[in-house]
C-alpha positions in Angstrom: -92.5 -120.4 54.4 -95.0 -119.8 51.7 -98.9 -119.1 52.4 -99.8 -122.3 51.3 -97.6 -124.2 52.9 -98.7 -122.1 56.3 -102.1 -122.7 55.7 -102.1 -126.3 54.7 -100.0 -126.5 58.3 -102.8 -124.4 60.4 -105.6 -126.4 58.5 -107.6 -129.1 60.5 -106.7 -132.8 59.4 -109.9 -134.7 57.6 -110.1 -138.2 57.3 -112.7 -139.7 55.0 -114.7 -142.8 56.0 -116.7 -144.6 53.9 -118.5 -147.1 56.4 -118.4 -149.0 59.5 -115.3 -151.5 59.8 -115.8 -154.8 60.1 -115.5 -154.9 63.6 -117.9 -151.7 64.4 -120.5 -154.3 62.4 -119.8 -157.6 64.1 -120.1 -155.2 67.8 -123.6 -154.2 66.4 -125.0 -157.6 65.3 -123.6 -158.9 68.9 -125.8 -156.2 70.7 -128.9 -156.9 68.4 -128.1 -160.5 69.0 -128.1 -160.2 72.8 -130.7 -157.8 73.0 -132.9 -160.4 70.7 -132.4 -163.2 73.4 -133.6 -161.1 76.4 -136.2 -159.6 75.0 -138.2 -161.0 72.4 -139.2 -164.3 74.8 -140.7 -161.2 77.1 -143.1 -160.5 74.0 -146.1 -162.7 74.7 -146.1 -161.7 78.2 -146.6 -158.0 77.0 -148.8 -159.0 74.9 -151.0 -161.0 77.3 -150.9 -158.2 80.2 -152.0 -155.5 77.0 -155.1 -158.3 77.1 -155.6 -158.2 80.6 -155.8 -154.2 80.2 -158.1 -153.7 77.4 -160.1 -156.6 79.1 -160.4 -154.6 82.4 -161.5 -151.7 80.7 -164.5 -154.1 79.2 -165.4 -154.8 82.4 -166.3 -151.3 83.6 -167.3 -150.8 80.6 -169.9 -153.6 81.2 -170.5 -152.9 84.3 -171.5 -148.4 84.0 -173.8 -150.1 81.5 -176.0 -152.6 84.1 -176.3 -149.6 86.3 -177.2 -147.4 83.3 -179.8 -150.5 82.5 -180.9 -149.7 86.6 -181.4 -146.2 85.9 -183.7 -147.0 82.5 -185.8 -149.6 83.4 -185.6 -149.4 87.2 -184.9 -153.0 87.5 -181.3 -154.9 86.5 -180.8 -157.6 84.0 -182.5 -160.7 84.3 -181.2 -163.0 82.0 -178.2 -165.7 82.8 -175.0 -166.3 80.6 -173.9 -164.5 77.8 -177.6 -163.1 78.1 -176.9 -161.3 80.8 -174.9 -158.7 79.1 -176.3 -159.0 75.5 -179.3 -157.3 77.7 -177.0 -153.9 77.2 -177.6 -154.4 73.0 -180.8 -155.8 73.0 -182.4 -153.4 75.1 -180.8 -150.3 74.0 -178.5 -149.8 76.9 -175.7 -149.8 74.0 -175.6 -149.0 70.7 -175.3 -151.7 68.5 -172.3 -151.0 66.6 -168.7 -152.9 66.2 -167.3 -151.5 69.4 -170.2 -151.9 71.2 -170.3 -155.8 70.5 -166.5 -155.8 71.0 -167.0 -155.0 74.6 -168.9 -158.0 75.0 -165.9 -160.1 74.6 -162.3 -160.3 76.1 -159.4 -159.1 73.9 -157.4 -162.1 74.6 -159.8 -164.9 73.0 -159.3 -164.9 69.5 -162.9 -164.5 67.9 -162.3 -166.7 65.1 -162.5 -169.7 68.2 -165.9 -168.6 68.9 -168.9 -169.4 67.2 -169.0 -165.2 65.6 -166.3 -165.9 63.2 -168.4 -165.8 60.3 -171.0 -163.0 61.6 -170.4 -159.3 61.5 -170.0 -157.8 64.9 -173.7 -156.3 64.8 -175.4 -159.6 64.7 -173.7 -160.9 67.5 -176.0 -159.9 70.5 -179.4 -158.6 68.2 -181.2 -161.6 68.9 -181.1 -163.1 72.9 -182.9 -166.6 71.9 -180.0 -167.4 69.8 -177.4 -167.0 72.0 -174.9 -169.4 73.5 -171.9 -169.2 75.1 -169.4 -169.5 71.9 -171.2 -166.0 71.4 -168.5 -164.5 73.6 -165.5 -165.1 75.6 -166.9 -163.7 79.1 -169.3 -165.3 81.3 -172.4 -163.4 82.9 -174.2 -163.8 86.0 -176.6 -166.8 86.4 -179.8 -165.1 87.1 -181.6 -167.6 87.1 -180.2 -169.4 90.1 -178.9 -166.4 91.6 -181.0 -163.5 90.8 -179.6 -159.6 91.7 -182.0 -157.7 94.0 -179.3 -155.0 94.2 -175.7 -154.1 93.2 -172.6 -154.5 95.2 -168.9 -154.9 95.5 -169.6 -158.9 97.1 -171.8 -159.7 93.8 -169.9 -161.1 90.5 -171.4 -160.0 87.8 -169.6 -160.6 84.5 -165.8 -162.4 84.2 -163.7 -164.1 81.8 -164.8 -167.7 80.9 -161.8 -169.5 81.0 -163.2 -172.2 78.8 -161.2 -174.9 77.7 -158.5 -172.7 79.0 -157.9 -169.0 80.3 -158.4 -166.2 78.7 -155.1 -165.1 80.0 -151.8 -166.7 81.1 -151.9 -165.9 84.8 -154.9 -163.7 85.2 -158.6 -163.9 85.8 -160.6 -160.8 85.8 -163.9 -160.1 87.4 -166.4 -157.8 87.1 -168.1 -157.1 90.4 -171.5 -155.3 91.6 -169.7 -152.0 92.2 -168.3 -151.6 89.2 -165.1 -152.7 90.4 -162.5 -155.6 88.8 -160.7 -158.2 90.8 -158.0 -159.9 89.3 -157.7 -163.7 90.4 -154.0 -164.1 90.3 -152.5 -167.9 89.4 -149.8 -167.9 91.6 -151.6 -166.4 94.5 -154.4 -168.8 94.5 -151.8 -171.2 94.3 -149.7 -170.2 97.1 -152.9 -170.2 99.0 -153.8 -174.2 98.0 -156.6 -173.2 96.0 -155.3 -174.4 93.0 -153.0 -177.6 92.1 -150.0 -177.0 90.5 -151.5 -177.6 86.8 -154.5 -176.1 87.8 -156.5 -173.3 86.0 -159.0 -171.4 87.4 -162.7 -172.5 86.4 -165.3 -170.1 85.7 -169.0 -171.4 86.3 -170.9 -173.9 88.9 -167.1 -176.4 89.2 -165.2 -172.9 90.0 -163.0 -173.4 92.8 -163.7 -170.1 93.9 -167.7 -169.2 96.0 -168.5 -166.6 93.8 -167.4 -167.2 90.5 -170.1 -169.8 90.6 -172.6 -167.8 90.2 -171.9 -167.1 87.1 -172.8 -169.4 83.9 -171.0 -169.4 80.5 -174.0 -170.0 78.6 
């Protein structure tokens, strides 16, 4: 036997390919396919609970800035509405700059459906006697029927308005006096018979829930 021969014998066989076959690529599309149907119907509901996150952090946001108004002025916020929390702007509590003002509104509105869409986000809480609640998708306290002499975790102080719909699918959030935020659940409140089956959750003085009526969207 020659050496070529042996070593075209010992050598490793190699077999080109050039590409998936036609059955490799219908396999694939079939997995993207299924993979499509289960998943991309679960893509608003991310969406909506990434909402309900960056609108929680809002909230304490909102709320280390009332106490920070406390410590500055020795009194807390008096105005009602979207007042209420302007206050943090107005007086100097916050900076007025974009990110400031975007704290002052939940994530989950659109702001082109509220009467900003044509302002910068610096001119949306500089001026209190202008202010209405199309300025912002949260409602504040309303001081001026229910005035805060202190700070606690039974107070509601700032919470998504919910108006003419919620702010999220399933989920209300509240900013309370302790700087904590309770999350009004649909289904729960349903369960419970607070709610009818078509039923959202009102925000304001028609609120189905004690508390959250103490608080005024303008």
């Amino acid at each position: 036997m020659t050496q070529s021969l042996r070593m075209a014998l010992s050598a490793p066989a190699r077999t080109a390919r050039r590409g998936f076959t036609l059955i490799e690529l219908l396999a694939v599309m079939l997995i993207i396919s299924i993979l499509a149907v289960f998943l991309v119907p679960q893509v608003p509901k991310w969406i909506d609970q990434a909402n309900v996150t960056a609108c929680r952090a809002n909230l304490r946001e909102i709320g280390m800035g009332v106490t920070s108004y406390r410590t500055k002025y020795g009194r807390l916020p008096s105005e009602s509405g979207v007042r209420f929390f302007a206050e943090l702007i107005t007086a100097g509590v916050f900076e007025n700059t974009v990110s400031a003002a975007r704290k002052l509104t939940c994530p989950g509105v659109d702001i082109g459906a509220l009467e900003t869409k044509d302002m910068e986000p610096t001119e949306w809480f500089t001026d209190l006697d202008m202010l209405t609640g199309g300025y912002s998708s949260y409602a504040g306290r309303d001081c001026k029927n229910y005035p805060l002499r202190t700070l606690n975790g039974t107070h509601a102080l700032v919470a998504d308005d919910n108006d003419p719909e919620m702010n999220h699918d399933t989920t209300t959030l509240v900013l309370m006096g302790d700087n904590t935020v309770t999350a009004y659940e649909l289904l729960d409140l349903r369960k419970k018979g607070l709610l009818g089956p078509e039923e959202i959750l009102l925000v304001g003085p028609d609120s189905q829930i004690e508390e959250l009526r103490k608080l005024s969207l303008d």
